[in-house]
C-alpha positions as a Markdown table, in Angstrom:
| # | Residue | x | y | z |
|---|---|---|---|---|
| 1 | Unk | -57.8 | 2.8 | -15.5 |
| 2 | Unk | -54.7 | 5.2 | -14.5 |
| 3 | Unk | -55.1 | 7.9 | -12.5 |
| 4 | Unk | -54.9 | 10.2 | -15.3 |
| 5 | Unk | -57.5 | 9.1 | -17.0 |
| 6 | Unk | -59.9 | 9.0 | -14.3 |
| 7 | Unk | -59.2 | 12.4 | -13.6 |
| 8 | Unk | -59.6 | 13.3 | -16.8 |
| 9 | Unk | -63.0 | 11.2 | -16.5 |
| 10 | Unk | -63.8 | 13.4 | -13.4 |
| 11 | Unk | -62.8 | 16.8 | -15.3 |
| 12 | Unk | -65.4 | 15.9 | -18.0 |
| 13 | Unk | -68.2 | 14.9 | -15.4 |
| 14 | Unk | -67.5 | 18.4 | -13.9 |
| 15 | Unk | -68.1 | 19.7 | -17.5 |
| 16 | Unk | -71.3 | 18.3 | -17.8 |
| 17 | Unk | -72.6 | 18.8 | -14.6 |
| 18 | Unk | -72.0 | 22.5 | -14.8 |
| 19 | Unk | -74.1 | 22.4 | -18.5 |
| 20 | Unk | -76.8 | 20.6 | -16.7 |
| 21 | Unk | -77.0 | 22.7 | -13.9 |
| 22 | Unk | -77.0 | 26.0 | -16.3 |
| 23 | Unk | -80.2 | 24.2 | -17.7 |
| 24 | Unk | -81.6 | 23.2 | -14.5 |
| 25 | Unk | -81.8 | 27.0 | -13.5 |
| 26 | Unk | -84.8 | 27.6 | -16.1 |
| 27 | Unk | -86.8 | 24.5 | -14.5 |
| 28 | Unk | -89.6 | 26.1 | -12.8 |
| 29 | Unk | -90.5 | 23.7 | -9.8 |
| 30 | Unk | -93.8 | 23.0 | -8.5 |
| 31 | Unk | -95.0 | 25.4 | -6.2 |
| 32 | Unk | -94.7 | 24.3 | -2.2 |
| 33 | Unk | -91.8 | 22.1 | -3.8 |
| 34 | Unk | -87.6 | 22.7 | -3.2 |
| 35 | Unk | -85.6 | 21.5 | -6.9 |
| 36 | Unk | -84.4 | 18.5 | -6.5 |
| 37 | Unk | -81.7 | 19.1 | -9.3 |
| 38 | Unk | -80.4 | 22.4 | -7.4 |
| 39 | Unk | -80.0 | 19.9 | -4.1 |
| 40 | Unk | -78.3 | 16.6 | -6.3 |
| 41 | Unk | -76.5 | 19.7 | -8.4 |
| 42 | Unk | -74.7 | 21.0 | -4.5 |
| 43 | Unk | -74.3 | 17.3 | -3.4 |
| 44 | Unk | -72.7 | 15.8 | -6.7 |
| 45 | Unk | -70.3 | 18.9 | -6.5 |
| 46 | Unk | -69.1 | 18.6 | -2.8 |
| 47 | Unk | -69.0 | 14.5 | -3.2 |
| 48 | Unk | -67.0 | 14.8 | -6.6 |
| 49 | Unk | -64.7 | 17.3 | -5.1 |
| 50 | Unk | -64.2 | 15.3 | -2.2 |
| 51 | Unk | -63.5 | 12.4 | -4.0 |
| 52 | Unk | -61.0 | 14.1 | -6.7 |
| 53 | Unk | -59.0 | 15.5 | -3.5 |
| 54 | Unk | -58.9 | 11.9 | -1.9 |
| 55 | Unk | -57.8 | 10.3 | -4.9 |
| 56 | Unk | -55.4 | 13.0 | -6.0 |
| 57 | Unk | -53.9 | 13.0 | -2.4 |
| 58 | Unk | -53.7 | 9.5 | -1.5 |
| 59 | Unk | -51.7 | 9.4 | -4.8 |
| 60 | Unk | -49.3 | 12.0 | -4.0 |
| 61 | Unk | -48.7 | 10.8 | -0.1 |
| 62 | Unk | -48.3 | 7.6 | -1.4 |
| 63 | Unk | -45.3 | 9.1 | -4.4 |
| 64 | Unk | -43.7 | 10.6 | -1.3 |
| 65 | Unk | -44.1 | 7.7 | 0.8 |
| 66 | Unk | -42.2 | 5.9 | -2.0 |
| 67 | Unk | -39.5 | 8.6 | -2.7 |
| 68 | Unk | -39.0 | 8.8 | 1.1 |
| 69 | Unk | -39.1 | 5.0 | 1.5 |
| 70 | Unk | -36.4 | 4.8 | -1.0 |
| 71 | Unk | -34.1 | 7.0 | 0.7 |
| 72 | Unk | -34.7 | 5.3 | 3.7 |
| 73 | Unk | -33.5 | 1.9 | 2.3 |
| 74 | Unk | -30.5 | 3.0 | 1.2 |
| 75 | Unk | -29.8 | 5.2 | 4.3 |
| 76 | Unk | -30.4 | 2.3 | 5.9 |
| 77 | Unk | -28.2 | -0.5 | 4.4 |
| 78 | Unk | -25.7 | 2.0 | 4.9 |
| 79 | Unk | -26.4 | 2.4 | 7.9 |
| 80 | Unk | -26.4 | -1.2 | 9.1 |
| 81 | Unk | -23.0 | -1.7 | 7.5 |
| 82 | Unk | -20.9 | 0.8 | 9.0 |
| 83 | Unk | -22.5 | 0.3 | 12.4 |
| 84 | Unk | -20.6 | -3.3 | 11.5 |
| 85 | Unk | -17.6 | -2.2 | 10.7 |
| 86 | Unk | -17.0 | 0.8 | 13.5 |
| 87 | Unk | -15.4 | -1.8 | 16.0 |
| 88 | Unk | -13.1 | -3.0 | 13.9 |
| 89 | Unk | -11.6 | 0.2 | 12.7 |
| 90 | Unk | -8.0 | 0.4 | 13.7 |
| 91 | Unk | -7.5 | -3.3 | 14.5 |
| 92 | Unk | -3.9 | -4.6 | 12.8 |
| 93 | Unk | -4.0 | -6.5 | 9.8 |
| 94 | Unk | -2.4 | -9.8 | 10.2 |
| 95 | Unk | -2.1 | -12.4 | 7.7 |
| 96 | Unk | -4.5 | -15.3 | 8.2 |
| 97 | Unk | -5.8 | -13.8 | 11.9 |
| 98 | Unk | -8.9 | -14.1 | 12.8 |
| 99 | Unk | -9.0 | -12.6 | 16.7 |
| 100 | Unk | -10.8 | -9.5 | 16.7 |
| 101 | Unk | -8.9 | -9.0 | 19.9 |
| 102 | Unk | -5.3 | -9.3 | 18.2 |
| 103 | Unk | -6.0 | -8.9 | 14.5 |
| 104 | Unk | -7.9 | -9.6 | 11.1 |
| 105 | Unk | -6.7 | -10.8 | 7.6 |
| 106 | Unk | -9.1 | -9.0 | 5.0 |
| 107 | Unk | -11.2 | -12.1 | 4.4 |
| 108 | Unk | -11.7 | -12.8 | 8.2 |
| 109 | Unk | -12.8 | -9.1 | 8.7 |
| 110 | Unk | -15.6 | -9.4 | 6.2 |
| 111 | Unk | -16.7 | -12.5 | 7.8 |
| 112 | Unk | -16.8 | -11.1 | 11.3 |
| 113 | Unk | -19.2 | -8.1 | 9.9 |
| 114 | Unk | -20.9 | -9.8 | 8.1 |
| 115 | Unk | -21.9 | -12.3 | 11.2 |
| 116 | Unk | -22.8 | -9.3 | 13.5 |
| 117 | Unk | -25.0 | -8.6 | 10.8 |
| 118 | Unk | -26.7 | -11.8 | 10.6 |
| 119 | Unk | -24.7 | -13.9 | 7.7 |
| 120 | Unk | -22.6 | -16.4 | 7.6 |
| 121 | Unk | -20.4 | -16.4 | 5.5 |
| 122 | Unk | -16.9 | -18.8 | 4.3 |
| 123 | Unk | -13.4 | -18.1 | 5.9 |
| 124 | Unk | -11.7 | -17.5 | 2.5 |
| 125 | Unk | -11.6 | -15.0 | -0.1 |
| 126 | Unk | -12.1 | -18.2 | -2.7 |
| 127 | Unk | -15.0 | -19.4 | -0.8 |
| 128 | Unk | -16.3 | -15.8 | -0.1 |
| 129 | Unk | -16.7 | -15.3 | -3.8 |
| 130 | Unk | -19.4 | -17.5 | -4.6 |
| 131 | Unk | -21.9 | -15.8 | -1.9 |
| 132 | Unk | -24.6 | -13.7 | -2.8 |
| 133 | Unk | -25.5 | -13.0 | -5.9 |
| 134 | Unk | -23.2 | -11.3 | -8.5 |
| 135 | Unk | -23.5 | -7.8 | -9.6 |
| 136 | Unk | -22.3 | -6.4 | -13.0 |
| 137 | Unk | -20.3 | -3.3 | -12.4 |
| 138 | Unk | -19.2 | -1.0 | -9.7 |
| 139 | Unk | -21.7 | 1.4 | -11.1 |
| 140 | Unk | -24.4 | -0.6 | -9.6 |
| 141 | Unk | -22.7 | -1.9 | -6.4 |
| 142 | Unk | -24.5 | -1.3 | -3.1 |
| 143 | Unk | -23.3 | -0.2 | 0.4 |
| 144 | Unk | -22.2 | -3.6 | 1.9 |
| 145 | Unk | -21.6 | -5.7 | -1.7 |
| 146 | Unk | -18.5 | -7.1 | -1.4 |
| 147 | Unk | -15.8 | -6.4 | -4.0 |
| 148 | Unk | -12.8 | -9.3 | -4.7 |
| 149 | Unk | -9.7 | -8.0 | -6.4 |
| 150 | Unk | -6.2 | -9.4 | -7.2 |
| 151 | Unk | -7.9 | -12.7 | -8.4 |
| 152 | Unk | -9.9 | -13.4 | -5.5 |
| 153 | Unk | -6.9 | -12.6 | -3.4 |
| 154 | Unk | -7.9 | -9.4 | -1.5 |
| 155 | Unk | -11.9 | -8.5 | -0.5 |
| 156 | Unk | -13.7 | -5.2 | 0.4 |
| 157 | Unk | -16.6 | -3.9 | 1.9 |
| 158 | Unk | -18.1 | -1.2 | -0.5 |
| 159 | Unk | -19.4 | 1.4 | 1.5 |
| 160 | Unk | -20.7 | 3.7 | -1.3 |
| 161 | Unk | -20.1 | 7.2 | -2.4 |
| 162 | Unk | -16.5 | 5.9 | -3.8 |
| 163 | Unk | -15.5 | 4.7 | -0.7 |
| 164 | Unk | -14.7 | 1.2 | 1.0 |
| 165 | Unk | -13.5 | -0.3 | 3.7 |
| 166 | Unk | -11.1 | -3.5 | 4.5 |
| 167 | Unk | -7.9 | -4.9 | 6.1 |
| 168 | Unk | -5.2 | -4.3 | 4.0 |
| 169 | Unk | -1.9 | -5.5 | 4.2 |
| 170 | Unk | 0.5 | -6.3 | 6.7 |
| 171 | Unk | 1.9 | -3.1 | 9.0 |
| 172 | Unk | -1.5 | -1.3 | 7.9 |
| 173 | Unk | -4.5 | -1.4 | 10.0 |
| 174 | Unk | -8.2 | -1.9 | 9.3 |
| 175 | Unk | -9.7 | 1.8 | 8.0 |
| 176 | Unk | -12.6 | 3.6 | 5.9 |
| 177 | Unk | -10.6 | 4.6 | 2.4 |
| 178 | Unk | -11.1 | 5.9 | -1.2 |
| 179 | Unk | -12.0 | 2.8 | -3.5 |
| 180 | Unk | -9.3 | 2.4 | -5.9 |
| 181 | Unk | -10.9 | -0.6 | -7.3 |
| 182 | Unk | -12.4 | -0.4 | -11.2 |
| 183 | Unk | -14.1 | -2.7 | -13.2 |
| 184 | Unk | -10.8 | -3.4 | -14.8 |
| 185 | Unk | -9.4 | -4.9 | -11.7 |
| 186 | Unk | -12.0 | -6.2 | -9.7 |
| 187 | Unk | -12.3 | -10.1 | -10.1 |
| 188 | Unk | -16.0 | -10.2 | -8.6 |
| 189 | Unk | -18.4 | -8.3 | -6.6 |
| 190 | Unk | -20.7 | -10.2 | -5.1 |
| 191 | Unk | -24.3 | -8.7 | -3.0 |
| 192 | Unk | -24.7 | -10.5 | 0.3 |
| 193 | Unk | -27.6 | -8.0 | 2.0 |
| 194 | Unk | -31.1 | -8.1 | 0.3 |
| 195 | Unk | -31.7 | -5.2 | -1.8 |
| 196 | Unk | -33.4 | -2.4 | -0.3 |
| 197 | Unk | -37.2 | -1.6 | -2.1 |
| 198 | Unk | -39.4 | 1.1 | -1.6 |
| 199 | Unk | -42.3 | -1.3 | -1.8 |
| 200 | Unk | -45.6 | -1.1 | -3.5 |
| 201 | Unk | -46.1 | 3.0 | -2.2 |
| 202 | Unk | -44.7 | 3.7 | -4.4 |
| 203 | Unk | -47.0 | 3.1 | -7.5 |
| 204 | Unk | -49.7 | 3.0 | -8.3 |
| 205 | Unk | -50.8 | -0.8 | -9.5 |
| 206 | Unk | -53.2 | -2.3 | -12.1 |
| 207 | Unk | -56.8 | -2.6 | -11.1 |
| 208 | Unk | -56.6 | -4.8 | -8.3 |
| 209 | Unk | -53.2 | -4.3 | -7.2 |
| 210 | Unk | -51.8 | -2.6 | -4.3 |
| 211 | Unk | -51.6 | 0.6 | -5.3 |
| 212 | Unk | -53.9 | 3.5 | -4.2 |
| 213 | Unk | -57.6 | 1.9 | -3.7 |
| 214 | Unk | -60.4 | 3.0 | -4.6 |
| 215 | Unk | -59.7 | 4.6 | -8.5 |
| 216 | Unk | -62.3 | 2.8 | -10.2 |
| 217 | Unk | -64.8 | 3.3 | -7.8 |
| 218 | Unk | -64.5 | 6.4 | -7.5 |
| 219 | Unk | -65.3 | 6.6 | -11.8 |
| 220 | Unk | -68.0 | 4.1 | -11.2 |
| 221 | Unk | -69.2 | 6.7 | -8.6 |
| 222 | Unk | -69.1 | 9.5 | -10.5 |
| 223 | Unk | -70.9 | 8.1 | -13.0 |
| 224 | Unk | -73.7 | 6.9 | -11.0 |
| 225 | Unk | -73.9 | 10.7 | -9.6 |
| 226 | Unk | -73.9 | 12.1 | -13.3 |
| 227 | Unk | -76.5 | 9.8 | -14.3 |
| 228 | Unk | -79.0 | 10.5 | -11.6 |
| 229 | Unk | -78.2 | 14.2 | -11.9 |
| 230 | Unk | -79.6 | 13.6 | -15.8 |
| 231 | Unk | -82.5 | 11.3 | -14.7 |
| 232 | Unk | -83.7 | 14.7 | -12.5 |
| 233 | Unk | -82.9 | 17.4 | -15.1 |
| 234 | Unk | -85.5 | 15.2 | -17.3 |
């Protein structure tokens, strides 16, 4: 059961329990005696309120926790990339170098970062090119997906927002630039960093799933309350 319908479950127990407890009002209870109804009436109320804020508020921390986890993994990825690539800005680009200390080719600078980050990865563009796992367009590239142009000749670290980074040619040095690449001349992009999730907060699962606990006990609840409010109104 979503959470709209048992809501909507909850908002016609509310119904009834109000219509019950207009009708338990004329009940005249034995003298010496307290109503039991008035007494199940106050305690359904509190409990089903109690419940509906629970439920209600798990589901909208848990939405939030998803929107903010979300951000976070992209923030993130981003992050960890241009952490990478900070030391290298400004170093020479030297054909076939691969000396941080003197210089980088644009293949051999995407390897480095990509082994402070954790990854090894091939020497060459041509090699480079079948790591990871491809993605379709620019559109959907990620901060840190790699994107081969000029036939697998040149490589670039997308950084996102329309910008990327690389070595680029000799008398140039290593810098943070506008991405002039399209989807007309890029060869390949290839994703080398797992995607970033917001996870299971986000939702809220199936009956049994992960989501927020607890929804169809709280009905079966409910009910139970409803039903013994009924059995006393008798």
């Amino acid at each position: 059961m979503s959470m709209t319908d048992a809501l909507g479950r909850i908002e016609e127990i509310r119904s009834t329990l109000s219509q019950l407890s207009g009708a338990a009002g004329t009940k005249t209870a034995p003298l010496g005696t307290t109503s039991s109804v008035t007494g199940t009436d106050t305690e359904f109320a509190s409990t089903l309120s109690s419940l509906t804020s629970a439920a209600t508020g798990t589901a909208g921390a848990a939405g939030a926790a998803g929107a903010a986890g979300a951000a976070a993994g992209g923030a993130a990825a981003d992050g960890k990339v241009l952490d990478a690539v900070q030391k290298y800005l400004g170093l020479p680009y030297i054909w076939g170098g691969n000396d941080p200390a003197q210089g980088l080719d644009c293949s051999s600078f995407v390897q480095n970062v990509y082994k402070d980050l954790g990854y090894t990865l091939p020497r060459v563009t041509w090699d480079q090119m079948n790591s990871g796992t491809e993605v379709a367009s620019l559109a959907q590239a990620q901060p840190g997906d790699l994107i081969f142009s000029h036939d697998g000749g040149h490589v670039a670290i997308y950084l996102g927002n329309g910008k990327a980074v690389d070595a680029p040619q000799p008398g140039q040095t290593i810098a943070i630039r506008d991405a002039w690449e399209n989807d007309s001349n890029i060869t390949t992009i290839r994703r080398i960093l797992p995607t970033e999730t917001a996870g299971a907060a986000g939702s809220l699962s199936a009956p049994g799933g992960a989501g927020v606990p607890g929804i169809s006990d709280l009905v079966a609840s409910a009910r139970a309350a409803q039903a013994a409010l009924m059995g006393s109104a008798a």
